[in-house]
C-alpha positions as CSV (number, residue, x, y, z in Angstrom):
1,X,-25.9,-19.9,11.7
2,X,-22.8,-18.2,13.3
3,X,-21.3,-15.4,11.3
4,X,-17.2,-16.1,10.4
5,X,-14.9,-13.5,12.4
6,X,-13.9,-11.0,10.2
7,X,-9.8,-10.9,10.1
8,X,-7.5,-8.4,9.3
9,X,-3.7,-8.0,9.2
10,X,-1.5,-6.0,7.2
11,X,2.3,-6.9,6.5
12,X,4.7,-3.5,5.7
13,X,6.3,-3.3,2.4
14,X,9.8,-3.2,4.1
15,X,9.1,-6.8,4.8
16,X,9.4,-7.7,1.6
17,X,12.9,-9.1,1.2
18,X,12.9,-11.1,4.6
19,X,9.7,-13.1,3.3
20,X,11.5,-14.0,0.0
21,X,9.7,-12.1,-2.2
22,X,12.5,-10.6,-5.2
23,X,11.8,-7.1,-4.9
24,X,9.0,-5.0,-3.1
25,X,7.1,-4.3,-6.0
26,X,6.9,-7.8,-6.7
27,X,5.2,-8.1,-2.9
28,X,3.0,-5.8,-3.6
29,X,1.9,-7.2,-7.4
30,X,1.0,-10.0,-5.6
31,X,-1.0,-8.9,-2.7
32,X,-2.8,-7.0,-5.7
33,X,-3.4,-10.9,-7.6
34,X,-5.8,-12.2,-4.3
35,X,-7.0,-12.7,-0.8
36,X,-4.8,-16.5,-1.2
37,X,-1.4,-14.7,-1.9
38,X,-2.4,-12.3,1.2
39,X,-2.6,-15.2,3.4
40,X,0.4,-16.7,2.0
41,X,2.5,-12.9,2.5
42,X,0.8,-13.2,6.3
43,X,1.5,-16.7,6.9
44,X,5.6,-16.9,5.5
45,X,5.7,-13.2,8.0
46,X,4.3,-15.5,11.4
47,X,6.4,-18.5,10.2
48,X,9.6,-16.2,9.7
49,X,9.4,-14.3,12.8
50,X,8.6,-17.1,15.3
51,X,5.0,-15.3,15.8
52,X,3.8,-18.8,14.8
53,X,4.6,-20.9,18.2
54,X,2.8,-18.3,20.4
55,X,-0.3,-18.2,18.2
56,X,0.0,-22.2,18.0
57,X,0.2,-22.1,21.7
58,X,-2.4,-19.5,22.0
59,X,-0.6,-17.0,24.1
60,X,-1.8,-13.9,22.5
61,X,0.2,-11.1,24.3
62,X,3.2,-12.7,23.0
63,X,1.8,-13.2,19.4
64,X,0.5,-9.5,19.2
65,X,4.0,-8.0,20.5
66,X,5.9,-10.7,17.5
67,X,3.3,-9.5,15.3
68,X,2.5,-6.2,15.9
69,X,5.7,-4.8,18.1
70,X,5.8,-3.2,21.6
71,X,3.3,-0.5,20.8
72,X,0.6,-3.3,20.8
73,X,-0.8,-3.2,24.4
74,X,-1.5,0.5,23.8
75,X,-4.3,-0.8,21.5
76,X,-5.1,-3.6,23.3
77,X,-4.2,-5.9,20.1
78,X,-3.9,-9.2,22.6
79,X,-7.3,-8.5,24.2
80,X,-9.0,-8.1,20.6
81,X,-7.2,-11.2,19.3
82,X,-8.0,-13.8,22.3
83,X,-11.9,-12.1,22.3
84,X,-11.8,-13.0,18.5
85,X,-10.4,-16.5,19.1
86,X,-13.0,-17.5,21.5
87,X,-15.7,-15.6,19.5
Protein backbone atom coordinates (compact mmCIF):
# COMPACT_ATOMS: atom_id res chain seq x y z
CA UNK A 1 0.00 0.00 0.00
CA UNK A 2 1.48 3.50 -0.85
CA UNK A 3 2.31 5.69 2.01
CA UNK A 4 0.25 9.34 1.92
CA UNK A 5 2.80 12.31 1.22
CA UNK A 6 3.45 13.98 4.26
CA UNK A 7 2.45 17.93 3.80
CA UNK A 8 3.50 20.87 5.39
CA UNK A 9 2.85 24.63 5.23
CA UNK A 10 2.85 27.22 7.60
CA UNK A 11 0.82 30.64 7.31
CA UNK A 12 2.54 33.92 9.41
CA UNK A 13 0.57 35.40 12.06
CA UNK A 14 0.65 38.81 10.17
CA UNK A 15 -1.69 37.14 7.88
CA UNK A 16 -4.21 37.13 10.02
CA UNK A 17 -6.41 40.02 9.18
CA UNK A 18 -6.29 39.58 5.32
CA UNK A 19 -7.72 35.88 5.84
CA UNK A 20 -10.69 37.35 7.99
CA UNK A 21 -9.87 36.11 11.06
CA UNK A 22 -10.90 39.10 13.91
CA UNK A 23 -7.78 39.42 15.58
CA UNK A 24 -4.37 37.45 15.50
CA UNK A 25 -4.89 35.68 18.55
CA UNK A 26 -8.06 34.57 17.38
CA UNK A 27 -5.84 32.90 14.27
CA UNK A 28 -3.83 31.41 16.34
CA UNK A 29 -6.66 29.90 19.03
CA UNK A 30 -7.73 28.27 16.16
CA UNK A 31 -4.83 26.76 14.47
CA UNK A 32 -4.45 25.43 18.25
CA UNK A 33 -8.43 23.75 17.95
CA UNK A 34 -7.22 21.13 14.85
CA UNK A 35 -5.41 19.88 11.73
CA UNK A 36 -9.26 20.93 9.88
CA UNK A 37 -9.07 24.69 10.90
CA UNK A 38 -5.22 24.48 9.65
CA UNK A 39 -6.39 23.52 6.37
CA UNK A 40 -9.04 25.89 6.33
CA UNK A 41 -6.20 29.09 7.59
CA UNK A 42 -4.01 27.40 4.44
CA UNK A 43 -6.80 27.03 2.06
CA UNK A 44 -8.72 30.96 2.59
CA UNK A 45 -4.43 32.06 2.34
CA UNK A 46 -4.05 30.16 -1.56
CA UNK A 47 -7.68 31.33 -2.31
CA UNK A 48 -6.93 35.06 -1.20
CA UNK A 49 -3.64 35.43 -2.82
CA UNK A 50 -4.40 33.93 -6.27
CA UNK A 51 -1.79 30.97 -5.32
CA UNK A 52 -4.86 28.79 -6.07
CA UNK A 53 -5.05 29.02 -10.10
CA UNK A 54 -1.27 28.06 -10.43
CA UNK A 55 -1.58 25.16 -8.05
CA UNK A 56 -5.02 24.27 -9.97
CA UNK A 57 -3.07 24.59 -13.14
CA UNK A 58 -0.12 22.77 -11.66
CA UNK A 59 2.58 25.27 -12.42
CA UNK A 60 4.58 25.02 -9.32
CA UNK A 61 7.25 27.69 -9.75
CA UNK A 62 4.58 30.12 -9.85
CA UNK A 63 2.59 28.53 -6.80
CA UNK A 64 5.79 28.42 -4.59
CA UNK A 65 6.90 32.17 -5.42
CA UNK A 66 2.59 33.21 -4.50
CA UNK A 67 3.07 31.01 -1.64
CA UNK A 68 6.23 31.20 -0.42
CA UNK A 69 7.75 34.71 -1.95
CA UNK A 70 10.86 35.25 -4.21
CA UNK A 71 13.27 33.61 -1.73
CA UNK A 72 11.68 30.28 -2.86
CA UNK A 73 13.98 29.04 -5.69
CA UNK A 74 16.88 29.40 -3.17
CA UNK A 75 15.32 26.30 -1.44
CA UNK A 76 14.21 24.73 -4.33
CA UNK A 77 10.41 24.95 -2.87
CA UNK A 78 8.96 24.34 -6.79
CA UNK A 79 11.23 21.28 -7.30
CA UNK A 80 10.08 19.73 -3.78
CA UNK A 81 6.40 20.46 -4.53
CA UNK A 82 6.14 19.10 -8.30
CA UNK A 83 8.44 15.76 -6.85
CA UNK A 84 5.71 15.62 -4.14
CA UNK A 85 2.88 15.91 -6.63
CA UNK A 86 3.93 13.18 -8.79
CA UNK A 87 5.05 11.16 -5.76
Amino acid sequence: MPQPVRVSYQIMGFNALKLSYPMVQDFVNEMYVNESNQLDAFERYIAKFGCITHLNHGDWAKFAKCYDGLEHAKNKYNIKLAMAYRK
